[in-house]
C-alpha positions in Angstrom: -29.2 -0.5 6.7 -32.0 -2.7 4.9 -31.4 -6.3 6.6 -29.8 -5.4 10.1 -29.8 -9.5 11.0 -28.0 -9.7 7.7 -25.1 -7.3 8.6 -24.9 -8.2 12.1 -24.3 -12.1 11.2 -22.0 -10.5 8.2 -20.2 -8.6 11.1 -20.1 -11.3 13.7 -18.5 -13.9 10.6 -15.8 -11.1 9.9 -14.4 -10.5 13.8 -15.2 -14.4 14.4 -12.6 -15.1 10.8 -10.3 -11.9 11.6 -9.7 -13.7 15.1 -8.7 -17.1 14.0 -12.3 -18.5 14.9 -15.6 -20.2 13.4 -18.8 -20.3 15.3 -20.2 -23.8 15.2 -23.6 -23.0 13.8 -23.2 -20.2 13.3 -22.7 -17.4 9.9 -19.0 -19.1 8.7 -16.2 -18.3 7.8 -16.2 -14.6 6.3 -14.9 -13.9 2.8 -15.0 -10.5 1.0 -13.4 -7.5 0.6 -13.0 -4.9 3.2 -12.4 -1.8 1.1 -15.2 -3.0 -1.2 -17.4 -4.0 1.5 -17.7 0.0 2.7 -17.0 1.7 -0.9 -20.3 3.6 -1.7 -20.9 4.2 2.0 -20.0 7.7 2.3 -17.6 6.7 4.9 -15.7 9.7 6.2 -13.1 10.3 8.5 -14.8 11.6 11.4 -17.0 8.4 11.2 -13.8 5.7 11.3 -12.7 7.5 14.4 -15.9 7.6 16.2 -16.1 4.0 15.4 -12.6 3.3 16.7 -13.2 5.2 19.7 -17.0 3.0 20.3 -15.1 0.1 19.6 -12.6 0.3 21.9 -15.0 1.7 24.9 -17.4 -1.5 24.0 -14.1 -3.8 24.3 -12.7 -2.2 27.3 -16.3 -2.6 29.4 -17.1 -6.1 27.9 -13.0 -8.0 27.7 -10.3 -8.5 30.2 -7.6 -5.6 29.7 -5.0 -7.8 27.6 -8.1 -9.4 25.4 -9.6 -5.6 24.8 -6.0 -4.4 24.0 -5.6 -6.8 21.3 -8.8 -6.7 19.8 -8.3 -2.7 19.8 -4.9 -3.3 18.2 -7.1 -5.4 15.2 -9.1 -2.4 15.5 -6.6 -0.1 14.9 -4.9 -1.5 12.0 -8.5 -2.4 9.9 -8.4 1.2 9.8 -5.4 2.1 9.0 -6.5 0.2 5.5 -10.1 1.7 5.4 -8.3 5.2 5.5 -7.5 5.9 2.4 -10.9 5.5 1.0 -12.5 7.8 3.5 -13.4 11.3 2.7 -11.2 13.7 4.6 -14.2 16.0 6.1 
């Protein structure tokens, strides 16, 4: 990762949009592609899960149950459609 402040505001604009949100101030409203955004990563598998399972561990220690549960859920189904364009190994 070149521009980590880059990503992370890219990051925080896509949960703050996939949640219904905008930060006053803040990155905006994020637009884009999520299958493009990660093509040319070298994204496998094993990787998506890992992140799932982080993802949901951060959530759990940081949200009330029902708020980690539905972010999770988001989670979840985000990879469902990143999937298919990771490498099986």
């Amino acid at each position: 990762m070149g521009d980590w402040e880059t990503h992370l505001d890219r990051v925080t604009a896509f949960w703050i949009t996939l949640l219904g949100g905008v930060e006053p101030g803040g990155p905006g409203l994020w637009r884009g592609d999520l299958g493009a955004a990660h093509t040319g990563l070298g994204l496998r598998r094993a990787h998506l899960e890992r992140w799932l399972e982080l993802f949901g561990e951060a959530a759990q220690a940081h949200l009330t149950p029902a708020a980690a549960e539905g972010l999770t859920a988001r989670a979840r189904r985000m990879g469902e459609r990143l999937r298919p364009a990771a490498r099986r190994s």
